[in-house]
ZAVO-706557 format. One record per residue (C-alpha): y, x, z. Coordinates in steps of 0.001 Angstrom, whole numbers, padded with zeros to 6 digits, always signed. Layout:
YXZ ...
This chain:
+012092-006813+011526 +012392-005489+007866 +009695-005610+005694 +009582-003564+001963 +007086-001967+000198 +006377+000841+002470 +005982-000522+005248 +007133-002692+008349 +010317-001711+010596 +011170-003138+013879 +014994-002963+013945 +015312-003764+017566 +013734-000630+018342 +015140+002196+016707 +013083+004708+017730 +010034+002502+017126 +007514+004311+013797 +007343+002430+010725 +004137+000537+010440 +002519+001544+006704 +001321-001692+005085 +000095-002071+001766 +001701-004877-000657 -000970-006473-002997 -000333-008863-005536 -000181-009468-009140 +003026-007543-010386 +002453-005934-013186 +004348-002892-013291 +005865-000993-016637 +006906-003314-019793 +003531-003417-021343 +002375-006884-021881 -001418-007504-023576 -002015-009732-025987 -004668-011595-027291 -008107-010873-025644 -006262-007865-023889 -004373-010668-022123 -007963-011763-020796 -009131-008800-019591 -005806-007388-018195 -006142-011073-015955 -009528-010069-014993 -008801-006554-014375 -005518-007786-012084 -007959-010258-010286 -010920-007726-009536 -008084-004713-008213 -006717-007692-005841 -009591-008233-003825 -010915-004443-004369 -007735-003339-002938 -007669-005670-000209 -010978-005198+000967 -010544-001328+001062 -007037-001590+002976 -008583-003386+005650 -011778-001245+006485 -009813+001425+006560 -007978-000258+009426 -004864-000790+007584 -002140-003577+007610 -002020-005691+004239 +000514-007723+003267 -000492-010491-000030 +002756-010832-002376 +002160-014073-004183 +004080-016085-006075 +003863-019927-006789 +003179-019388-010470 +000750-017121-009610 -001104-019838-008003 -000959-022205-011162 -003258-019322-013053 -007023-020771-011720 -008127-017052-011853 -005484-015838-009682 -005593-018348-007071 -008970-017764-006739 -008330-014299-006771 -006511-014341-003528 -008338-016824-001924 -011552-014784-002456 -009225-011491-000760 -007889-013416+001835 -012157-014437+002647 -012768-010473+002118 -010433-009193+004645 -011066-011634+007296 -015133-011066+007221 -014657-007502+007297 -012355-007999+010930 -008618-008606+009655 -006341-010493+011805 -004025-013110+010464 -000485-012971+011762 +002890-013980+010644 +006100-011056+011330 +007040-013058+014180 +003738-012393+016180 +004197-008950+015072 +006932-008492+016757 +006133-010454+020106 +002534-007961+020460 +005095-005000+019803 +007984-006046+022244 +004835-006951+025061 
């Protein structure tokens, strides 16, 4: 199994479709950083997309896949952040499951 940013591949299965999954997390992207009370509300802003984004993926029926990183869990904000997405998608029906279990439902 291969996993990127577009989606999930099985790679036993050639001819199997690539699964679309969304990647959330808290990568910035482009090289501007904020500064000052910018900083504050860009943290806010990154926080409130998260679970936004999250909760939209997954009533739409769509697979979601959380990108953290440990330092993003030593920021209060963020780890609350994700915990607060992770509560989101699994009230509104979302299924945890690790690649492995993935690939066992696709191979059965």
């Amino acid at each position: 199994m291969l996993a990127d940013e577009n989606g999930v591949r099985f790679l036993r299965d050639p001819d199997a479709p690539v699964v679309r999954a969304r990647v959330l997390g808290f990568r910035a992207s482009g090289d501007r950083h904020p500064l000052g009370d910018d900083r504050k509300a860009a943290e806010s802003w990154r926080c409130r997309v998260l679970a936004a984004e999250v909760a939209r993926t997954v009533r739409r029926g769509g697979l979601v896949r959380i990108n953290i990183r440990a330092k993003d869990l030593k920021r209060p904000q963020r780890r609350d952040a994700v915990l607060a997405a992770v509560d989101a998608a699994l009230e509104l029906g979302a299924v945890p499951a690790t690649y492995a279990t993935r690939a066992v439902a696709r191979a059965a």
